[in-house]
KOLPA-715000 format. One record per residue (C-alpha): residue number from 1; residue in three letters; x, y, z. Coordinates in Angstrom, 2 decimals, always signed. Layout:
# KOLPA-715000
num|residuo|c1|c2|c3
NUM|ALA|X|Y|Z
...
This chain:
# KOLPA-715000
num|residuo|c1|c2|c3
1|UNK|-16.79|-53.40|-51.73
2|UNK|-17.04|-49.72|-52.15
3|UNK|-13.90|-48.16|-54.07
4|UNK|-12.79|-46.66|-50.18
5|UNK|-12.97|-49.93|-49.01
6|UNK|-10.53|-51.40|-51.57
7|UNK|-8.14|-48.85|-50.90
8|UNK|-8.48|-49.18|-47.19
9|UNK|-8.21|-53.00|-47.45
10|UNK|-4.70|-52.63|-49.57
11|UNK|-3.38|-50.32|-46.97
12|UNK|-4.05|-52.77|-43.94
13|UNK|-3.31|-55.81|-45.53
14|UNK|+0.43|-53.55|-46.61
15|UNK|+0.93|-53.80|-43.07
16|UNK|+2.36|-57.37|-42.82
17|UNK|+4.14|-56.79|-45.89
18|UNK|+8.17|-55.91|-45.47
19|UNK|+9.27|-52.39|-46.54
20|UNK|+11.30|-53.38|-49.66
21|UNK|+14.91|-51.08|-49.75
22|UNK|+13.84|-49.92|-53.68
23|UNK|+10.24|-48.48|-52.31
24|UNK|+12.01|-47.22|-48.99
25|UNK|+14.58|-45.53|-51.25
26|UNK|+11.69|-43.71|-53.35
27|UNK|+9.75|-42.47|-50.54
28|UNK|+13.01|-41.29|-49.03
29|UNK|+13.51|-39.30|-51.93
30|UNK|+10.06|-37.95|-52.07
31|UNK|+10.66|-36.80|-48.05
32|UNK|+13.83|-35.19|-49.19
33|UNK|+12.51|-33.22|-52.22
34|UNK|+9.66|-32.15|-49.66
35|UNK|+12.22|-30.63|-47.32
36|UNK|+13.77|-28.91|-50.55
37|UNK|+10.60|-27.52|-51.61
38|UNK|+9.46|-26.50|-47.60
39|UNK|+12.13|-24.28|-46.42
40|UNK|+12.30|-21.62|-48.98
41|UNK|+8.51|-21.59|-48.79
42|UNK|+8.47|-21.32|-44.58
43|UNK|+10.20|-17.68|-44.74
44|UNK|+7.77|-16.06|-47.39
45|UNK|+3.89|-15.46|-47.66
46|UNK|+1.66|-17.01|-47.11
47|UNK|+2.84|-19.29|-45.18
48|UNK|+4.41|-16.52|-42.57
49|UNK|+1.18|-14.74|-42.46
50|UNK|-0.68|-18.09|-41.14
51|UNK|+1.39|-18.53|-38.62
52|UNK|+0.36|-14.62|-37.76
53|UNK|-3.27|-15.54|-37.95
54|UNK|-3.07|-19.39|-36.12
55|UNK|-0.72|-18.28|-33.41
56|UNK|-3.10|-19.32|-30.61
57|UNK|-2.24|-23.10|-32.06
58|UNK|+1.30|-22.27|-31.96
59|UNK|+3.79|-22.50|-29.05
60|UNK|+2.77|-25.91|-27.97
61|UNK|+1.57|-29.53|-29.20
62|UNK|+3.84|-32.10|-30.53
63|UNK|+4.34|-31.03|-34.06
64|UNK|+6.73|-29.02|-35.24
65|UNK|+6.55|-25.94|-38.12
66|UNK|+9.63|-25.88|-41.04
67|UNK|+11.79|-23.98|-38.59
68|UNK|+11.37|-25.59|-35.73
69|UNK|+8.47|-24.39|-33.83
70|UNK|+5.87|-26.33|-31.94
71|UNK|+2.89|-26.57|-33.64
72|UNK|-1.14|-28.54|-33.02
73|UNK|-0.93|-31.32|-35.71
74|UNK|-3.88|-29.24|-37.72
75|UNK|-1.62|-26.26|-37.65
76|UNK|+1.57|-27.42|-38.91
77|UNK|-0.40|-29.79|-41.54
78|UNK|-1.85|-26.34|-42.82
79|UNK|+1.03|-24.20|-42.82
80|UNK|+4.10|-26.73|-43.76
81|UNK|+1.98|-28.20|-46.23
82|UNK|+1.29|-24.15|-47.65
83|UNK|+4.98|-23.48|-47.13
84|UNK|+6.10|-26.42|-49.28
85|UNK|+3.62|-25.39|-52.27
86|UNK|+4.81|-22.18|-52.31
87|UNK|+7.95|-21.88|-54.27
88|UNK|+6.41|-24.19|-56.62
89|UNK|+9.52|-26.35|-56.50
90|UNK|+7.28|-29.39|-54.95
91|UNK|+7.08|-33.33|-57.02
92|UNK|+4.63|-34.32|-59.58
93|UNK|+2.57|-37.11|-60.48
94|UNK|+2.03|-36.24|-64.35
95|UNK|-0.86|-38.91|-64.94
96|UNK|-2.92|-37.56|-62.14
97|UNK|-1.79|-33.73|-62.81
98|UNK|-0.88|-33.33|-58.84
99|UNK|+1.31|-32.46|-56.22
100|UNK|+1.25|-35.19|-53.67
101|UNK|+4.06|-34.37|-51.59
102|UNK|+3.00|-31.02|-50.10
103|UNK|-0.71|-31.76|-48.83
104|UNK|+0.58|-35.85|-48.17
105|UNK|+4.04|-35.29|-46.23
106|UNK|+3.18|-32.31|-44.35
107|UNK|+0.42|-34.41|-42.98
108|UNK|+2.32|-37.45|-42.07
109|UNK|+5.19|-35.92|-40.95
110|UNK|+2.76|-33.36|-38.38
111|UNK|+1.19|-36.60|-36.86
112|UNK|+4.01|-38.82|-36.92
113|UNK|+5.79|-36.31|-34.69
114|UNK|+2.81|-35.42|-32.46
115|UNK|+2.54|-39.15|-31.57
116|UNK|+6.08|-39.86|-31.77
117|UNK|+6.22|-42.35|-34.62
118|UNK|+9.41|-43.97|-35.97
119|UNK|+11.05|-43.04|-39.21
120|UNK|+9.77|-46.22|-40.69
121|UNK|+6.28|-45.54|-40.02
122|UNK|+6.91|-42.37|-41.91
123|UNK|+7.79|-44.13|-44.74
124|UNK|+4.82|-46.42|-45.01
125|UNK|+2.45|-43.97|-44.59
126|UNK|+4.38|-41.70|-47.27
127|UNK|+3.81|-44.93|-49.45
128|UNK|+0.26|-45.30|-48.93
129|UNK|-0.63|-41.51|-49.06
130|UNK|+0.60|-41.57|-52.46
131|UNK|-0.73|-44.73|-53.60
132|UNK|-4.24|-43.99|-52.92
133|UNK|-3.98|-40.24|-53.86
134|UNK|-2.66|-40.59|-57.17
135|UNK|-4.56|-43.19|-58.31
136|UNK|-7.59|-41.23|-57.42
137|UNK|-6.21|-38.62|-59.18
138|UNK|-5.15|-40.55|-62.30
139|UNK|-9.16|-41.80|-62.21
140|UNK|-10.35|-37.79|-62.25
141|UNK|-7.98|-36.79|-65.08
142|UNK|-7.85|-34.28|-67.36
143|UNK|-11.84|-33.76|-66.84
144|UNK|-11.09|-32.85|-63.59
145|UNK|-8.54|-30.58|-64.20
146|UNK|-10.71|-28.26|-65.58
147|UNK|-11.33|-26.33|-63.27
148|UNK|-10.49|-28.14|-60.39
149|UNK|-6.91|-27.82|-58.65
150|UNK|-5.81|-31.46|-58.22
151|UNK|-3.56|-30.62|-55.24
152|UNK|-5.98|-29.25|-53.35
153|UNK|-8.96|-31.81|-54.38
154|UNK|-6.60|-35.08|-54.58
155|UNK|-4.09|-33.98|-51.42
156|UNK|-6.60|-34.08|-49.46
157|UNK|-6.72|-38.23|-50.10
158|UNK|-2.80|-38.87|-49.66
159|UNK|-3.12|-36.80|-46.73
160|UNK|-5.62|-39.07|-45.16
161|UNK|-4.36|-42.15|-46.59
162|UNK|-1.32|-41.09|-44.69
163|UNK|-2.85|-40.09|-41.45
164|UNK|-4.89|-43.35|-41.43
165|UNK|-1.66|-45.65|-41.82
166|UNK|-0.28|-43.59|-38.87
167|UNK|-3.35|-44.12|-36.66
168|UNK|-3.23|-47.62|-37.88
169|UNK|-6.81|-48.08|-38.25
170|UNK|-8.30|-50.56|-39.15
171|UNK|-9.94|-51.21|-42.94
172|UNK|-13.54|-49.57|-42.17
173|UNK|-12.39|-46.74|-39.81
174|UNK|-9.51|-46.22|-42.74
175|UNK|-12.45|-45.91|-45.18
176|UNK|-14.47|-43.56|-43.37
177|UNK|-11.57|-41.38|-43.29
178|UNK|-11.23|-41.52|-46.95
179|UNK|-15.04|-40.93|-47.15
180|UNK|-14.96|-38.07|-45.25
181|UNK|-12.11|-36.23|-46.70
182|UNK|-13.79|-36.75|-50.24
183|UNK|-16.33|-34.36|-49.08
184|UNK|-13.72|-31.43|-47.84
185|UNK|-11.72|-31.37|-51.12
186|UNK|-11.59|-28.01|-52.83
187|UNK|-9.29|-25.82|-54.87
188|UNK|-10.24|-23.98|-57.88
189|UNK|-8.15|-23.38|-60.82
190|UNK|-9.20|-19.76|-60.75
191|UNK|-7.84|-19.32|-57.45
192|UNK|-4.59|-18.77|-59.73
193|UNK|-5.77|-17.82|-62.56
194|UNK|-4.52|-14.06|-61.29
195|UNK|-2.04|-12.86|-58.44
196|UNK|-3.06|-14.13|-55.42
197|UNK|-1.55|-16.78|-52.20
198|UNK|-4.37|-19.13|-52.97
199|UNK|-2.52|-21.76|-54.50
200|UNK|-0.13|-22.46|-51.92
201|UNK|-3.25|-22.38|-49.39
202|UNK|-4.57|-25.51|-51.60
203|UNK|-2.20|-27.63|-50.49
204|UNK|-2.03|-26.67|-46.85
205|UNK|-5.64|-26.65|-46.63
206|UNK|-5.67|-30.41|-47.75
207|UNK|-2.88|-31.55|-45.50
208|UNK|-4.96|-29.93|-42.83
209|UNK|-8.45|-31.66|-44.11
210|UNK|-7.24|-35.06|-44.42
211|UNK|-5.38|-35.32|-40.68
212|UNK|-8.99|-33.81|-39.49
213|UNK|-10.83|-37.00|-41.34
214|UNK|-8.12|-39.30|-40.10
215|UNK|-8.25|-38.38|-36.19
216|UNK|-11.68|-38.26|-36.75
217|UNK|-12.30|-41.40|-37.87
218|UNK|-10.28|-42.47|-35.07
219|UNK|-12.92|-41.25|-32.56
220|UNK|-15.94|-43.37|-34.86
221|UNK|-16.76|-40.36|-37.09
222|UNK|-18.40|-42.20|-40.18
223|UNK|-18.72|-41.69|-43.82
224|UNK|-20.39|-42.26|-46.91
225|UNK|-18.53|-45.51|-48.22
226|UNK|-19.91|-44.20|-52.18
227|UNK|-18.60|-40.86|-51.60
228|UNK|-16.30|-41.85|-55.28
229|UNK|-18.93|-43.81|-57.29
230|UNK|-22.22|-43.07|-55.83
231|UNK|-24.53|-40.88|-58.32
232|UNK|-23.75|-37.79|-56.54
233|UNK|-20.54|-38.25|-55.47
234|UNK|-16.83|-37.23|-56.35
235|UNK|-16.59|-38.94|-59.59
236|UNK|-19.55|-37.50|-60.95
237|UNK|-19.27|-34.20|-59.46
238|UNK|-15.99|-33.12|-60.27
239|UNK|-15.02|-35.16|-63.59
240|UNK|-16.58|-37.15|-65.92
241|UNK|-17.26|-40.40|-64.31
242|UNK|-14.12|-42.20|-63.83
243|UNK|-13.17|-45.90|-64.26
244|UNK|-12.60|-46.89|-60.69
245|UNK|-12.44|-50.48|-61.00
246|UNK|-8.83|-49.58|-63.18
247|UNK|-8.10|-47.44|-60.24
248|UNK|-7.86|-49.91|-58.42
249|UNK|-6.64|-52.96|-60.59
250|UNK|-3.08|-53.20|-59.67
251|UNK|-3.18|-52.39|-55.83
252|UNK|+0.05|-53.77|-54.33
253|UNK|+2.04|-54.67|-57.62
254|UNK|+2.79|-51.52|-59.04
255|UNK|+3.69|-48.39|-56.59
256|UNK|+3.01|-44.81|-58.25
257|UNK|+5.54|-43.44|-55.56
258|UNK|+8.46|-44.76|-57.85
259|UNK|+6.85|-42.91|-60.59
260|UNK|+7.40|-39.58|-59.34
261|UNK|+8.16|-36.18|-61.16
262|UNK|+11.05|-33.65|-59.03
263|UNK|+11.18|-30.07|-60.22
264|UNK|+14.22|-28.89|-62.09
265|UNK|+13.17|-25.57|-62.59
266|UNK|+11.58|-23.34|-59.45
267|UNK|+8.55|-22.66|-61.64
268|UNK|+4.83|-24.38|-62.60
269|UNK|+5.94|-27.44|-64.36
270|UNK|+4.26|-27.31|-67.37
271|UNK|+6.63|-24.89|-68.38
272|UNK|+9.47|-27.40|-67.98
273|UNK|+8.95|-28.65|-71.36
274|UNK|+9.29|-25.52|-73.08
275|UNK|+11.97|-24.78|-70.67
276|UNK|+14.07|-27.80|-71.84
277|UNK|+13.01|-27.97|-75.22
278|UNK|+14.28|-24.30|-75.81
279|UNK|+17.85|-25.14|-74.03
280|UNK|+18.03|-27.63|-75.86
281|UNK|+17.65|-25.98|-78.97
282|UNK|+19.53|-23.43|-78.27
283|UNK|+22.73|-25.50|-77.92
284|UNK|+22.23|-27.18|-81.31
285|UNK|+21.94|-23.78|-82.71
286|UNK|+25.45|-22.49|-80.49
287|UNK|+22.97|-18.96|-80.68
288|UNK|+23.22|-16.35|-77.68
289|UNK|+19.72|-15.13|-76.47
290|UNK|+20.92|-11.67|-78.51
291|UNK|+20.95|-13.10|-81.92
292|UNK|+18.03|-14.78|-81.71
293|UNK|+14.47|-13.76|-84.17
294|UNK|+12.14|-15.45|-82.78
295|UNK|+11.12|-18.76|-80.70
296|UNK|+7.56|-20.66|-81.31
297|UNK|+6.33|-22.62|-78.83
298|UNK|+3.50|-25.46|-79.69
299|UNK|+2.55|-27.75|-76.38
300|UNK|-1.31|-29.11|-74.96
301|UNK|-3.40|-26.93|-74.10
302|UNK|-3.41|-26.97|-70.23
303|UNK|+0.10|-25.41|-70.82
304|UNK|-1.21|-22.18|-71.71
305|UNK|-4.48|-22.20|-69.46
306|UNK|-2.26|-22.37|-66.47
307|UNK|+1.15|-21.19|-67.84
308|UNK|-0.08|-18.65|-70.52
309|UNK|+0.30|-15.27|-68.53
310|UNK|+1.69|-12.79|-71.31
311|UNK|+3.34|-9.98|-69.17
312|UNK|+3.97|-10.87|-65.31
313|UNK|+4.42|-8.66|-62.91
314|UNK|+4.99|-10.06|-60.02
315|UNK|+6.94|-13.50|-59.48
316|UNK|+3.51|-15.32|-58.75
317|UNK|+2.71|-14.70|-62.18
318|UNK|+6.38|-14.91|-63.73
319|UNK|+6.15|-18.97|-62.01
320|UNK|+3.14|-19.14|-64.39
321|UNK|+4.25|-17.55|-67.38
322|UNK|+5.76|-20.10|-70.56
323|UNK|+7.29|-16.85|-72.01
324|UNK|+8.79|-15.29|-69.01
325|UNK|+10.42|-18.42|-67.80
326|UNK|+12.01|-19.35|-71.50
327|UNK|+13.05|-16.07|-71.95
328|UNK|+14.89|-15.99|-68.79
329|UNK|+16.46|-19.63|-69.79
330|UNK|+17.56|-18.36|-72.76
331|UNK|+19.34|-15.59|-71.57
332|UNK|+20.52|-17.48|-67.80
333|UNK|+20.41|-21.11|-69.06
334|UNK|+18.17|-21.69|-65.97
335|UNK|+15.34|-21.19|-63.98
336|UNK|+16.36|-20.88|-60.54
337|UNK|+14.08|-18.80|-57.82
338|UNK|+16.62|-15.63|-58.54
339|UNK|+14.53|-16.27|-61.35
340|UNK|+11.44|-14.11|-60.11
341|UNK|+13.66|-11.44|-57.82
342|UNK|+12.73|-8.00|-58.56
343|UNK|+15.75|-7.40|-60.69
344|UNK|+15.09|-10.38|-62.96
345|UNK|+11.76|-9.48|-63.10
346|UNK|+12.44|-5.81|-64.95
347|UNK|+15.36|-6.79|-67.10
348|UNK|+15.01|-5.15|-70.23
349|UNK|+17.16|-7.95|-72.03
350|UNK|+14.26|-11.03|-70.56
351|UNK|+10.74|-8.43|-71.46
352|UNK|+12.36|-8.11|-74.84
353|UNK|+12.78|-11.80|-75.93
354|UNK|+9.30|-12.59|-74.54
355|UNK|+8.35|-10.49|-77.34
356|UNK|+9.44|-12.45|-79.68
357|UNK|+7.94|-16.01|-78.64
358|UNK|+4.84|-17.01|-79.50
359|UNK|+2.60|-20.03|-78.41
360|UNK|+0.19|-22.27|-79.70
361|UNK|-1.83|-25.01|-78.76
362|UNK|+0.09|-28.59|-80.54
363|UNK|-3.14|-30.80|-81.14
364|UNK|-0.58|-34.17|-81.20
365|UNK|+0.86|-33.08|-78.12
366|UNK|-2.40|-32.21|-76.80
367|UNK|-4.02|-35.18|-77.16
368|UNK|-1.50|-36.98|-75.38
369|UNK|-1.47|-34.84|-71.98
370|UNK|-1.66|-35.97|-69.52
371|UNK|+0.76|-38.55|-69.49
372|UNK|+3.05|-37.33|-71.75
373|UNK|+4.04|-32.86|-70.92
374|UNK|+6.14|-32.25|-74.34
375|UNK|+6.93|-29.28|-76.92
376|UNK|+7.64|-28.28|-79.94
377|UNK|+10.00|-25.43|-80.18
378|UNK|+11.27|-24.01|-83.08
379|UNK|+14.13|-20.96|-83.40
380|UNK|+14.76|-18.96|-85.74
381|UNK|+17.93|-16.50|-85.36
382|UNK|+19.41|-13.20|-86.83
383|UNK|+21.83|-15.24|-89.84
384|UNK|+18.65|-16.75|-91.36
385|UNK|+19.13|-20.13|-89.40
386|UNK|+15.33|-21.53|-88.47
387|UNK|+15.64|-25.32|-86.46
388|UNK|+13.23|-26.97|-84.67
389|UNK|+13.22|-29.75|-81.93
390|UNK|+10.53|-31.95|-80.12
391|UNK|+11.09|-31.96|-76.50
392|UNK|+9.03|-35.24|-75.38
393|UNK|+9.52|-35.22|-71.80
394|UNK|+10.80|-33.02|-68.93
395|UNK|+14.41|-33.52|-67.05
396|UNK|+13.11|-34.96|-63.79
397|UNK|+9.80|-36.65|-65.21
398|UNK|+10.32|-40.65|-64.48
399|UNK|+11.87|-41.31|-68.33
400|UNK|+14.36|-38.80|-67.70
401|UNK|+14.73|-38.80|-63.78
402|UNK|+16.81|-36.91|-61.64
403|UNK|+19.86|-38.78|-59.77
404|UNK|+19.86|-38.80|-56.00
405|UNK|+23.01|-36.74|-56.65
406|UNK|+20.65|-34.29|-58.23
407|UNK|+18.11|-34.13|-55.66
408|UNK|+21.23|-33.87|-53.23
409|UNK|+21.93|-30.74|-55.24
410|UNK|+18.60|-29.26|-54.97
411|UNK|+18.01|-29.30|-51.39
412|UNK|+21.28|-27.45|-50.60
413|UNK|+20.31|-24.80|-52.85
414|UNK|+17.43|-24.40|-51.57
415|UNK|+17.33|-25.40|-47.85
416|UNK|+21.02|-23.63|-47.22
417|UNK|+19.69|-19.95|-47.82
418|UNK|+17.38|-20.76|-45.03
419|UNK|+18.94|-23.42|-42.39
420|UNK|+22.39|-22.90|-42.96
421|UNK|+24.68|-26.22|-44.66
422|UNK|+25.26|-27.77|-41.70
423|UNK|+21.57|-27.75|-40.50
424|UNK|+21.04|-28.72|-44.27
425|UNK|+23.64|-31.75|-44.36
426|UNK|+22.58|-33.27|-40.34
427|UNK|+19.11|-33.26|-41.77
428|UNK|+20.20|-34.84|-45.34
429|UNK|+22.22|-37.55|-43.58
430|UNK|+18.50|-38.02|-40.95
431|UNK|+16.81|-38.49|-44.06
432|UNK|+18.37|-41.01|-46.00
433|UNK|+18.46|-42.88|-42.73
434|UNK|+14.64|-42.80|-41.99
435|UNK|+14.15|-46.85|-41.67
436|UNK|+16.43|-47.18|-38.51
437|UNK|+14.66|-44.01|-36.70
438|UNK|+13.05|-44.41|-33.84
439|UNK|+11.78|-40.95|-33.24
440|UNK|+11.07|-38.03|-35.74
441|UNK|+11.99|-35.40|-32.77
442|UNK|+15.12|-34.30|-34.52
443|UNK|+13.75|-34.26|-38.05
444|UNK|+13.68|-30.49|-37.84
445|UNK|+15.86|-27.68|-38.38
446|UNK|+15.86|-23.93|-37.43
447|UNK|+16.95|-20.68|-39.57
448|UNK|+20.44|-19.93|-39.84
């Protein structure tokens, strides 16, 4: 069988197979760090200006927008998955340098509610958006990362994956929908490599791509069952010709979803490791931000292609900038979205530190990316001290998770600002009971 096949046949045949409680549990905390990553993103740009410039698909359908709206399924897939990219406070999965949850859940979630879906069927299509997706991601690697942006050439796949599982259809009209999708994934790297919404637009635009495949697939639309191994297809286009048979070796015994990455820092996360690394440090030392000389910062090199900008000026860029978001941790002991307000942005006390950190490329640490994102930070302070520290994960990566208490945490902070806490804990409690829903009607919230 063609690779689209295999993951289409796992996916059916997943279908007579009970929904465990552990891989419930993970996918309910992926649709819960979703929901902590969407609201902040529904009340800023871009995500406010598409529903300016899609409003004849708003104010009716099925689906609903962040807030509450109603929405066509294509509509909301575009702009909740946009929304939940945007604050760049959205889950990982490090081996396959992607995003799954924005393009993947904004999908499901739009169709599950537009055909009125139980809570449970959520779930397993959460489960097999991210399966497929990230092992299709893991397969394009670092080769792919390039130049390509994974969340917006991978998303598209959980996004169908998800869709499909929704539709229920069956193994060939499941592979035709990944077929087709394969040939709508796009997102360039240098879509961010300066100030601009693009990125966020990534993720919506795959949410949006793979529900199109899905429903189409649904009618009889067909694709090219090769689309990943053929000569001129995915593999070969966009990486370096990737070992699908591995992809697809341990289908149905080991489940990427409890594998997942959450943000602990409202920034790009290769930055994290810098981030903790220098905190770290820092409290070893027992140094203020003031008496410090200077900080040197060696990590792989994708770091500081993505992460490398030396003098933001807007918060787009601060999100992408190793310096700017250590400095502020040094001085604030966090990274928080205050993090990139305007005042944060111009203190004098944050622009000065930057100046004195400097960044290089680690060749160990290099060659292990992706699956390991570590640094090497050294300090050296005003008394002559000079310490160093390897920092060889992130807080939140799956070796040094966060707690369901933790992710608790994070989606009041962020959700409250925007729904209002009790919004924020009717929806928390809805979430962690997802398995004994019926209907995904109240699964919404509005501003406060």
């Amino acid at each position: 069988m063609h690779v689209v096949e295999q993951f289409a046949g796992f996916a059916v045949a997943q279908r007579a197979v009970a929904l465990t409680p552990d891989l419930a549990h993970h996918a309910k905390r992926a649709v819960l760090d979703w929901h902590a990553a969407l609201y902040p993103g529904a009340v800023l740009p871009p995500a406010t200006l598409l529903e300016r410039a899609l409003r004849d698909e708003l104010g009716h359908g099925r689906a609903r927008l962040a807030l509450g709206g109603a929405a066509t399924v294509r509509a909301a897939a575009l702009i909740n998955g946009t929304a939940s990219h945007t604050a760049e406070v959205d889950d990982i999965y490090r081996e396959a340098i992607y995003h799954p949850g924005a393009p993947t859940i904004a999908a499901a979630l739009a169709l599950a509610q537009a055909r009125q879906l139980s809570g449970e069927a959520l779930l397993r299509a959460v489960i097999a958006g991210y399966e497929i997706s990230t092992r299709i991601g893991a397969a394009m690697g670092r080769a792919h990362y390039r130049h390509w942006h994974s969340t917006g050439t991978i998303g598209c796949f959980g996004a169908a994956a998800a869709a499909a599982e929704l539709l229920q259809l069956d193994q060939r009209a499941f592979a035709d929908a990944l077929a087709t999708c394969a040939t709508f994934a796009a997102g360039l790297q240098q879509a961010f490599r300066m100030d601009s919404m693009s990125k966020p637009l990534h993720a919506g635009r795959a949410a949006e791509a793979g529900v199109l495949a899905a429903l189409a697939a649904e009618q009889g639309v067909t694709g090219s069952l090769d689309i990943l191994e053929g000569d001129a297809g995915l593999g070969r286009a966009m990486s370096d010709g990737p070992d699908w048979q591995r992809a697809v070796a341990t289908l149905g015994r080991e489940f990427h979803i409890t594998q997942i990455t959450f943000k602990n820092h409202a920034c790009c996360g290769h930055t994290f490791a810098p981030i903790d690394g220098a905190l770290t440090l820092q409290a070893q030392l027992a140094v203020k931000a003031a008496d410090i000389e200077s900080v040197r910062i060696g990590t792989y090199k994708a770091a500081l292609d993505v992460a490398g900008y030396e003098s933001p000026t807007t918060a787009a860029e601060a999100r992408f900038s190793i310096k700017y978001t250590v400095a502020h941790a040094l001085l604030y002991g966090s990274v928080r979205l205050g993090a990139f307000e305007p005042e944060r942005m111009n203190d004098g006390a944050v622009r000065a530190l930057m100046k004195k950190i400097e960044l290089a490329v680690d060749p160990e640490l290099d060659a292990a990316f992706p699956g390991q994102r570590a640094a090497r930070i050294q300090i050296s302070t005003a008394n002559g001290r000079t310490e160093s520290h390897l920092q060889p994960t992130r807080k939140g990566d799956p070796d040094m998770p966060l707690t369901d208490a933790d992710l608790e945490q994070k989606f009041f902070e962020l959700a409250t600002p925007v729904i209002g806490k009790d919004s924020a804990a009717r929806l928390l409690q809805q979430i962690w009971a997802l398995e004994r829903l019926d209907s995904l009607s109240g699964l919404q919230a509005e501003k406060a």
